[in-house]
N, C-alpha and C positions, 0 to 999 in steps of 0.2 A: 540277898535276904529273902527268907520263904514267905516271911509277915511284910506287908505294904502296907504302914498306915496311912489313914487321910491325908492327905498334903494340905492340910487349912487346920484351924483352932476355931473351934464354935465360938460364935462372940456375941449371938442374939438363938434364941427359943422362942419353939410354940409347940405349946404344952398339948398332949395328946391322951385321951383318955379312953380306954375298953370299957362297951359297955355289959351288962350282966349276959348270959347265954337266952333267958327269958326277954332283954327287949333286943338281942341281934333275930334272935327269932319274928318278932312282931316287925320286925323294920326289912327283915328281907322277904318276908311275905307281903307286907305295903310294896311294896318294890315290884311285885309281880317276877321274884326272881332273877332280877333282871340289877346289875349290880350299875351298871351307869346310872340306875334310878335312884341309889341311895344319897342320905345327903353327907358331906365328907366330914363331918364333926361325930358322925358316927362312924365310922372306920379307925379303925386303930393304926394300918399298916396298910397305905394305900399304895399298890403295885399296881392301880391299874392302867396307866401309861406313864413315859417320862416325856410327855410332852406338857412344856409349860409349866412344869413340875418344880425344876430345878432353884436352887437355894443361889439368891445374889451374891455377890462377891460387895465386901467394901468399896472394892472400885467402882463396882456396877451401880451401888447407892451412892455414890458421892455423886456419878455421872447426870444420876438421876434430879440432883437440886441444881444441875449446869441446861435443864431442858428448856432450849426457846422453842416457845410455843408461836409462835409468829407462823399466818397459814400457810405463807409462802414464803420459801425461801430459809428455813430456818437452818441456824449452823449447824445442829447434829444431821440434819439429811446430809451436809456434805459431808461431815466425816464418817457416815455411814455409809457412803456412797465411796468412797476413797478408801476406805478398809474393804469393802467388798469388790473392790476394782484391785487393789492387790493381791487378796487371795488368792482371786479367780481368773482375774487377766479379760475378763466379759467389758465389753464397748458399755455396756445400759446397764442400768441400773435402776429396777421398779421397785418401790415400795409398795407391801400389803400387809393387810390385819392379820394374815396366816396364812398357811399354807394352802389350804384348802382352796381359800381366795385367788392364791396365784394362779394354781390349776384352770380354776373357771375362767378367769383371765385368758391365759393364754390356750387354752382348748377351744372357746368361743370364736377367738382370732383365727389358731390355724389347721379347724377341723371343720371338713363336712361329714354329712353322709354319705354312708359306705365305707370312712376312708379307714385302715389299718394302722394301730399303731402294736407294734409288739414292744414287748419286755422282756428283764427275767422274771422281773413279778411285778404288779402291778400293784398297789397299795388300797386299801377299799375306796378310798375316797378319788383315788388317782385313777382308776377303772370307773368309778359313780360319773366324774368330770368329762372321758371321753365318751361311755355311750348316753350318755344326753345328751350329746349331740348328732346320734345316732350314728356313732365309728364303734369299729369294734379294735378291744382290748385284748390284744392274744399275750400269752406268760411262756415264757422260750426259760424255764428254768434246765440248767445244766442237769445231768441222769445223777451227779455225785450228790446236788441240793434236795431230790429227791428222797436220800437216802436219810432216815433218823439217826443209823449209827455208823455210817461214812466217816472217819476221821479228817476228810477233805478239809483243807486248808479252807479254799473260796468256793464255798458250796451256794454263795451267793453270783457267782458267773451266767451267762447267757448259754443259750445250746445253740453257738455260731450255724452248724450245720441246718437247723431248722431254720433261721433268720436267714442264712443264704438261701435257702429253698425259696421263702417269701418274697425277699426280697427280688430275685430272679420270676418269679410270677406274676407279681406285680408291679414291680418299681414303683418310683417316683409320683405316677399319676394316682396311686390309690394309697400310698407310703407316706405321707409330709414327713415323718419324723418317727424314729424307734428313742425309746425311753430306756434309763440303765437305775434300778434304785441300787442307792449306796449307802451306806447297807442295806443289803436287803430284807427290809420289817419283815413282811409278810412268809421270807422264806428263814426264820429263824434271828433275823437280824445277823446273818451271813456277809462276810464280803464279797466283794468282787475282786479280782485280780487287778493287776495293771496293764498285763497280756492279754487277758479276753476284752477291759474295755481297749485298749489300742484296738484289735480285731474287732469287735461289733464297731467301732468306728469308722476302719477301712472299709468295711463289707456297706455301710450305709452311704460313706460319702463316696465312693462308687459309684452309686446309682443317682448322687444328688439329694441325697435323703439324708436329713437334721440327726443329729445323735441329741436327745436331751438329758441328762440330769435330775431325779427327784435326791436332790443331793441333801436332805435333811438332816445328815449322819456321814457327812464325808467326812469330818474328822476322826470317824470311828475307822473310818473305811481305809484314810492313810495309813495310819495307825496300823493297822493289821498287813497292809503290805511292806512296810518297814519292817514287823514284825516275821512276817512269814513268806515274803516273796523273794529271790536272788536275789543280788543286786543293789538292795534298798538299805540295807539294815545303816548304813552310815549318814544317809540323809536325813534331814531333819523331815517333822508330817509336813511342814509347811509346803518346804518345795514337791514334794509328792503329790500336797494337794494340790497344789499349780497346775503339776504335770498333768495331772488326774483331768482337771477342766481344763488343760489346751486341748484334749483330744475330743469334747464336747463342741457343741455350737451355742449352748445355753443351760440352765439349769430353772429350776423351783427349788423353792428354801422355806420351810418352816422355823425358822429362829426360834424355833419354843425348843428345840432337842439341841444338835450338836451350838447353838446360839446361845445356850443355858439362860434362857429370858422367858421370861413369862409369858408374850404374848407377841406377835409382829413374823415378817417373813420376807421373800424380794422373790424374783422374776431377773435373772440376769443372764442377757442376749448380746451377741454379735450384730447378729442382723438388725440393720440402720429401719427396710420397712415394718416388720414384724416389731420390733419395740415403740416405735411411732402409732401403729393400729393398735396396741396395745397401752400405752399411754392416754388414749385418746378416750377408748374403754372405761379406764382406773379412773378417768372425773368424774364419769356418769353412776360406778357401783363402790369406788373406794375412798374419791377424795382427791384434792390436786396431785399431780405428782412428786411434789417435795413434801408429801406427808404420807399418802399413800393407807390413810385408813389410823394410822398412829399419830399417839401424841411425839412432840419433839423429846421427851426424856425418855420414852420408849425406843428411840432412833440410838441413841445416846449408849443405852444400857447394852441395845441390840450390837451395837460395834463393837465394846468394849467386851461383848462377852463372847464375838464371833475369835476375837485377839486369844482368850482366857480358855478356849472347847480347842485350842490348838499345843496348848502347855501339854510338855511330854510327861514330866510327872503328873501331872490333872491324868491325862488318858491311861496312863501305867495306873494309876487307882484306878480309874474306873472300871477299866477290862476287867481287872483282877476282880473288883467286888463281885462283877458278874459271875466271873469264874467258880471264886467261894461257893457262892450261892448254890451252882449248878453241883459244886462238891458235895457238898451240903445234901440236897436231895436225891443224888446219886445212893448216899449211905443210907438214905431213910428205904430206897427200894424202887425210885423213879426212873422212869426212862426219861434221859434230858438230853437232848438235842445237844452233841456233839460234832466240834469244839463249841463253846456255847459262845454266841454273836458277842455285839457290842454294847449294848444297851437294854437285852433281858435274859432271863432262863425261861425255856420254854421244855415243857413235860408234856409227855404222849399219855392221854388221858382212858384210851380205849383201850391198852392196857392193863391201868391201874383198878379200871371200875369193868372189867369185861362182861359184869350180869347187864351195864347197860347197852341195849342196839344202838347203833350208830343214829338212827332216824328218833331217840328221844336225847339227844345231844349228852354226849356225858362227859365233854370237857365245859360245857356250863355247869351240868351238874355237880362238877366239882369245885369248880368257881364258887358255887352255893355252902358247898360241904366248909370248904375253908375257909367264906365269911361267919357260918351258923359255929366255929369252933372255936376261934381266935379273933374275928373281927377283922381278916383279912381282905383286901379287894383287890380282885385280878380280872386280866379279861380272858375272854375265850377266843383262841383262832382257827377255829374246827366249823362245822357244819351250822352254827348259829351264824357267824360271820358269812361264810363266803359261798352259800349257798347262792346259787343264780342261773341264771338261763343262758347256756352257750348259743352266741347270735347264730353260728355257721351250721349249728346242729339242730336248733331247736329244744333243745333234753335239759334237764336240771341234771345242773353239775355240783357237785359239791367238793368242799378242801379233800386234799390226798388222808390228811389225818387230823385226828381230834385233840387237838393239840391246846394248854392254857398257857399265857404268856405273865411272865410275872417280870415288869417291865420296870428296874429300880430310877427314881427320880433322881438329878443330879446330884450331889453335894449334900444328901438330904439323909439320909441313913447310915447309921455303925453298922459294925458287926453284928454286936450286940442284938440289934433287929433282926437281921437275917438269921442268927442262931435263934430267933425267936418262930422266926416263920417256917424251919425246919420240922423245930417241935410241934407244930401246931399241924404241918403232914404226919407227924408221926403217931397225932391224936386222930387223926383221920383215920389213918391205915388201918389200926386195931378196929373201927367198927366202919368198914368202908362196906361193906358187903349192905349195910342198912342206908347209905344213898340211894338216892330214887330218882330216875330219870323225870325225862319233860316234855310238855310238849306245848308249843304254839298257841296263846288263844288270841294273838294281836299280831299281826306284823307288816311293815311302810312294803313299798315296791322297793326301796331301795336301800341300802345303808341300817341294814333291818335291827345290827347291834344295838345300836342305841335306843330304840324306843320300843325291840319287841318285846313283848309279856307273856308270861307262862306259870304252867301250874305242873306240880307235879303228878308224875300218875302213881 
């Protein structure tokens, strides 16, 4: 069939309303331009991440009136702990409030200064976690992920050759551990293969060196090797995803994405010291370790919906919607990141808007253009985002391209909306020549998306 519909029946609403063009105006200039500032009852069609986004299942709300809240020891930590032990095959099992959480966690634990951790990409917040601790975050993305119109299968892969270099330079003493995201966000929501993580596996535990997991989207991530890798196509994701973490030493989990939960996350390791030093950690910043910063029906919902992000028809819709989407803006005249990932479309902005220079942002800029048009909200993963200071060079680096992410929430959108958000580039397009770049009048040292402020010139 060329049509996929939703695999569910809506069975609860919440009502969504667009506001006039005269107060999106007044609301994204209070905003300082800046679309994390807005508040979400003004957004009509909010794309701007699928974290924590996604729509409960019945299951997931019945789960939710079975939560003991008891501080220690509550039942759903064990079945959240037992669903994440079969998964993944991991000895430990940490609870936390998010992903983010976990990182600090475990980067606290087992980073010092100086020390290297390479990637294929690093996540903004998964790079903010290692150099405050003063280690640097290297991105070993593959030359195909590089490429925007590469039809590469896993253009989310590592570039083995450079990671062998590293790793042969430094080893072990300056190496704890090389990181693999799956999929990979930051480079399109790309997968990875199952051949390059086996190889960045081999190449690190070689040396003695951890292979970890920002595995937020490993269901995304099976999913496309069954789809696209040898080999696979008869296995179910589940065992794939198995395979996937036996060639890991541990992972970090944001349960708000491939988890389809609102809120929560885990830490899950082999290693008996490093989950011990890390448990020990989680009383002082999250909470005992059978709660780990959540309530018990959070634990609950988190299981039940780790079970539900692995259904093949759930990921057959899903992929697809994305797919749509990316069809969709292809026809309006966009360049979109081909094949398009798991979890967003993402468009080449510098492109589309080329009166703007790169140095007044104009994948925010357009971020702007298509809230002020439709009430849309997206983010930007261009030069606003991942501007920063290369530790080894000393130079501001900035993203390869000006790239906006339109990132659908789970279970949470028709068609219908996305032929909505088509039309609303295509209201763009005819007077895009009148978008106006930005620039800077606030911004943190770190993680600059979210709170910096700008005006246009």
């Amino acid at each position: 069939m060329k049509t996929i519909p939703e695999p569910y029946r809506i069975k609860t609403i919440e009502p969504i309303k667009l506001l006039s063009r005269g107060q999106r105006e007044k609301k994204i200039r209070e905003a300082k331009f800046n679309l994390f500032r807005l508040r979400s009852e003004d957004v009509y069609i909010d794309l701007l991440t699928d974290s924590g986004t996604s729509a409960l299942s019945d299951n997931q709300w019945a789960g939710l009136l079975q939560g003991d809240e008891a501080y220690a020891g509550s039942r759903n930590y064990y079945h959240f702990v037992d669903t994440i032990k079969e998964i993944t095959g991991f000895k430990h099992v940490i609870p936390v409030h998010q992903g983010r959480a976990a990182e600090n966690l475990l980067f606290t634990t087992l980073l010092k200064k100086g020390d290297i951790v390479p990637s294929n990409t690093h996540f903004d917040t998964t790079r903010a976690n290692i150099e405050r601790q003063g280690a640097i975050a290297l991105d070993f993305i593959t030359e195909a992920g590089k490429s925007f119109d590469s039809d590469y299968p896993f253009k989310g892969n590592m570039d083995l050759e450079e990671l062998r270099r590293l790793v042969k330079k430094y080893g072990k003493k300056r190496i704890p551990a090389g990181t693999m995201t799956v999929t990979n966000n930051s480079g399109g929501g790309q997968p990875a293969s199952m051949e390059n993580i086996k190889s960045a596996s081999r190449i690190l535990h070689r040396h003695g060196i951890k292979l970890l997991f920002d595995a937020c989207r490993y269901a995304e991530n099976a999913y496309f090797i069954k789809k696209r890798e040898s080999g696979y196509a008869r296995r179910s994701v589940k065992s794939i995803a198995r395979e996937m973490f036996s060639y890991a030493d541990g992972c970090t989990v944001s349960a708000k994405k491939d988890g389809l939960s609102n809120i929560g996350g885990f830490i899950a390791l082999n290693d008996d010291k490093l989950a011990t030093e890390i448990s020990d950690l989680l009383i002082l910043l999250e909470g005992f370790p059978t709660y780990g910063g959540l309530a018990g029906r959070d634990l609950e919902a988190i299981a039940r919906g780790l079970r539900e992000g692995l259904e093949e028809d759930y990921l057959d819709f899903r992929v697809n919607q994305v797919a749509y989407l990316g069809r969709l803006l292809e026809k309006v005249g966009l360049a979109v990141m081909n094949p398009t990932g798991g979890h967003a479309a993402y468009v080449e902005a510098g492109s589309y808007l080329p009166h703007i220079p790169r140095k007044q942002f104009p994948a925010q800029a357009l971020t702007v253009a298509l809230y002020r048009e439709g009430g849309i909200r997206s983010c930007e993963f261009g030069g606003a985002v991942y501007t920063h200071v290369d530790r080894r060079s000393g130079k501001v680096k900035s993203a390869p391209m000006d790239l906006v992410r339109l990132a659908i929430p789970r279970r949470v959108y028709t068609r219908s909306h996305l032929d909505y958000v088509a039309e609303v580039f295509r209201k763009v397009e005819k007077k895009r020549n009148e978008v106006r770049g930005l620039r800077t009048i606030y911004e943190p040292p770190k993680l600059r998306i979210f709170t910096v402020e700008f005006e246009e010139i």
